[in-house]
C-alpha positions as CSV (number, residue, x, y, z in Angstrom):
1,X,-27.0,-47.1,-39.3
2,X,-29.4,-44.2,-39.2
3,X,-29.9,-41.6,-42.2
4,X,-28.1,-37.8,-41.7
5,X,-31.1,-36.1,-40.3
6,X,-28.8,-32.5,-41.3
7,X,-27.8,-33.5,-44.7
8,X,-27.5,-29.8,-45.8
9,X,-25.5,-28.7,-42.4
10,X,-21.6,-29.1,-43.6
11,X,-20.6,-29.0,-40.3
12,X,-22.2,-31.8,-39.1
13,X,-20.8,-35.2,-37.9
14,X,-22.5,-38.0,-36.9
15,X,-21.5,-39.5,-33.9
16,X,-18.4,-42.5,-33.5
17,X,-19.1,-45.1,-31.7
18,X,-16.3,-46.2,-29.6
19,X,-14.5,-43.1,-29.4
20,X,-12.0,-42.3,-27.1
21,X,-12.6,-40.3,-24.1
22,X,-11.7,-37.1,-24.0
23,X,-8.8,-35.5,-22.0
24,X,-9.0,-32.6,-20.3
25,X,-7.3,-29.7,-21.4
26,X,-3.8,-29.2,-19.8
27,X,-2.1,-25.9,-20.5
28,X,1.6,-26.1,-21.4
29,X,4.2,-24.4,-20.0
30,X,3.9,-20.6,-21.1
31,X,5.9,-17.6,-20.7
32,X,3.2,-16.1,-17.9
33,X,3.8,-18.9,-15.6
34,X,7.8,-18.6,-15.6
35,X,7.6,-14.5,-14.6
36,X,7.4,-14.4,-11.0
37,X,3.6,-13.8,-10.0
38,X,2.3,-10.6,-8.3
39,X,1.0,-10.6,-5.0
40,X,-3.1,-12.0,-5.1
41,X,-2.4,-12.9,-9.0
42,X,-4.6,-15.4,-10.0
43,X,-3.0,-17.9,-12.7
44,X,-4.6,-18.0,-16.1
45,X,-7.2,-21.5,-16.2
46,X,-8.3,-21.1,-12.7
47,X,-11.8,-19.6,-11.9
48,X,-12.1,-17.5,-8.7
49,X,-15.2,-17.7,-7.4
50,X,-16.7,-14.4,-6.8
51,X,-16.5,-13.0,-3.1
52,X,-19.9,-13.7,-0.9
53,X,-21.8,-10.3,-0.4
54,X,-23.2,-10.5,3.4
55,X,-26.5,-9.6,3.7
56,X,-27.5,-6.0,4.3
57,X,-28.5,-5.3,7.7
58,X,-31.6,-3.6,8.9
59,X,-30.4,0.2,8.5
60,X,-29.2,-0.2,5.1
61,X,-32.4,-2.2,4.1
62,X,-34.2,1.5,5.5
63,X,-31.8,3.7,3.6
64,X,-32.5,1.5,0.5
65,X,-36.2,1.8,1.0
66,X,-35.6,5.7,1.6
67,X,-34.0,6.2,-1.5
68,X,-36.0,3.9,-3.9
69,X,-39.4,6.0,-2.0
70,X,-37.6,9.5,-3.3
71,X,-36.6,8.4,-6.2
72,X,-40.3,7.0,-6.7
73,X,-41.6,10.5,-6.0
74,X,-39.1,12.2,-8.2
75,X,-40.7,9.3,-11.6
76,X,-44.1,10.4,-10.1
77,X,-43.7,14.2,-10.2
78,X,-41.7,14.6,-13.5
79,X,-44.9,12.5,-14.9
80,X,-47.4,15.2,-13.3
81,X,-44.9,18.0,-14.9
82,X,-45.1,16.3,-18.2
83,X,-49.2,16.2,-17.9
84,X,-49.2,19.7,-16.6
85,X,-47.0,21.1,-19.3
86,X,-48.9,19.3,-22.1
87,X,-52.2,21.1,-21.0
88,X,-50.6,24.0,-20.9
89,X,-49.5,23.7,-24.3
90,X,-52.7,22.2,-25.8
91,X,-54.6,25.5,-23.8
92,X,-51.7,27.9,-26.0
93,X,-52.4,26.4,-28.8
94,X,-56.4,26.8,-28.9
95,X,-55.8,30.2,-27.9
96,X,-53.3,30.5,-30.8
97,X,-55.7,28.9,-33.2
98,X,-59.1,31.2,-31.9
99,X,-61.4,27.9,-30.6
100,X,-64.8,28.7,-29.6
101,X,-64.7,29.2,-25.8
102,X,-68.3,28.0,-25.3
103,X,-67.1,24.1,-27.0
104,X,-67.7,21.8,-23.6
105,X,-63.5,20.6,-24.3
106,X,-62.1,23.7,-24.9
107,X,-64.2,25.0,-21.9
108,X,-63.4,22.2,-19.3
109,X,-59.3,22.7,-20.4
110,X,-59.5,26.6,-20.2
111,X,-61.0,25.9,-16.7
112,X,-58.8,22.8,-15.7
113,X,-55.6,25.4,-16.6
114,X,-57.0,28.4,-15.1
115,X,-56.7,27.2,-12.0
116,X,-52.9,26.8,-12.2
117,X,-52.1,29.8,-14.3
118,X,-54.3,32.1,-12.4
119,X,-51.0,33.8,-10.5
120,X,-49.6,34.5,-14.1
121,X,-53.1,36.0,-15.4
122,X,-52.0,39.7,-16.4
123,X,-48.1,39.7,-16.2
124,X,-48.0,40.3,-19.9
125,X,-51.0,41.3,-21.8
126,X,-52.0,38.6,-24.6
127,X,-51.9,39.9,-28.3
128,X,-54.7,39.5,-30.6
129,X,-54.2,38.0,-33.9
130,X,-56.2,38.7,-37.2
131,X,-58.8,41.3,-38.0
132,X,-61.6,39.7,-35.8
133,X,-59.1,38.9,-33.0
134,X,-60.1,35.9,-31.9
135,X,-56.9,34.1,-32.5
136,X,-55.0,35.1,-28.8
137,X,-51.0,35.0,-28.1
138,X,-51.4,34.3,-24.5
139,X,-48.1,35.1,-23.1
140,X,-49.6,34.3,-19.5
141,X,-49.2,31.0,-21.0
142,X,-46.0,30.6,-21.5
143,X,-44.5,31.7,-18.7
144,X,-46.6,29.8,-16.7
145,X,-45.3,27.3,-18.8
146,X,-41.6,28.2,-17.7
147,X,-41.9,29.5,-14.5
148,X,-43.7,25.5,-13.5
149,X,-41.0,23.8,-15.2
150,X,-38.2,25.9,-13.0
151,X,-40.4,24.7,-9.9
152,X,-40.3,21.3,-10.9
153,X,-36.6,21.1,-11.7
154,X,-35.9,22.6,-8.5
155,X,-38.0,20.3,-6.3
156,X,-36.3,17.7,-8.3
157,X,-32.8,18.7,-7.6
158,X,-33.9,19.0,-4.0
159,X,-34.9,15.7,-3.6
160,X,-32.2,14.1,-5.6
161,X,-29.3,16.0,-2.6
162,X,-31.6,13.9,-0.2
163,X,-30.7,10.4,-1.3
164,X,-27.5,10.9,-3.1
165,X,-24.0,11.0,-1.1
166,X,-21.5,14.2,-1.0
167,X,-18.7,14.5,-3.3
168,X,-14.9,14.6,-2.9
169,X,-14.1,18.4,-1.5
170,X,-13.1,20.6,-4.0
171,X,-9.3,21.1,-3.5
């Protein structure tokens, strides 16, 4: 006979030889079983299998392409908000803090943003900070900030009516 290779392991039994085959289980009468079944009921110890789906034909396969392609573009343009809003933010900020506008980074990122706040140049005048006033509030900034987030969640909305289904009328 071999050694227990689980000596520590309480739970474990080493095999019997000549044991008796096992039985399967039979479930005794119960309560369930003597109430009169509902229509479609399934008795308890039986497995149903599951229905068979049939395969979708060639206009769904379309609207399914349709709606993973919007819903694709909606991923990529809450991604290019995210980017533009963190430039944005990294632009307030050196403003805020006074950075040298000659510095090649500072320069290239005031550029970069200019571009897309240049509609928003001059709706509120930006407010020197500090004796020297180098340090700049640039409201400009911010509302750029807000006014590109609005866009964006309204594009977004847009294209989310596109692939999604009506509702139940409003009684």
């Amino acid at each position: 006979m071999q050694s227990d290779p689980y000596p520590i392991d309480p739970n474990y039994r080493p095999p019997i030889e000549g044991a008796p085959p096992a039985t399967p289980y039979q479930p005794g009468p119960s309560s369930y079983l003597s109430q009169p079944a509902a229509p479609y009921a399934v008795p308890p110890n039986q497995y149903v299998a599951p229905p068979v789906q049939a395969m979708p034909s060639a206009t769904q396969r379309k609207k399914q392409a349709r709606k993973y392609g919007v819903a694709k573009a909606m991923d990529y343009l809450q991604w290019v908000l995210f980017a533009l809003e963190t430039l944005f933010l990294l632009r307030f900020c050196l403003k805020l803090l006074g950075a040298d506008p000659t510095n090649p980074f500072a320069q290239s990122l005031f550029n970069l943003t200019g571009f897309f706040l240049y509609p928003f140049e001059g709706i509120v005048p930006s407010t020197p900070l500090g004796t020297q006033g180098v340090a700049i509030i640039e409201w400009s900034t911010l509302v750029g900030m807000a006014v590109y987030a609005l866009l964006f969640y309204i594009v977004r909305l847009l294209l989310h009516i596109t692939i999604s289904r009506p509702g139940e009328p409003i009684e």
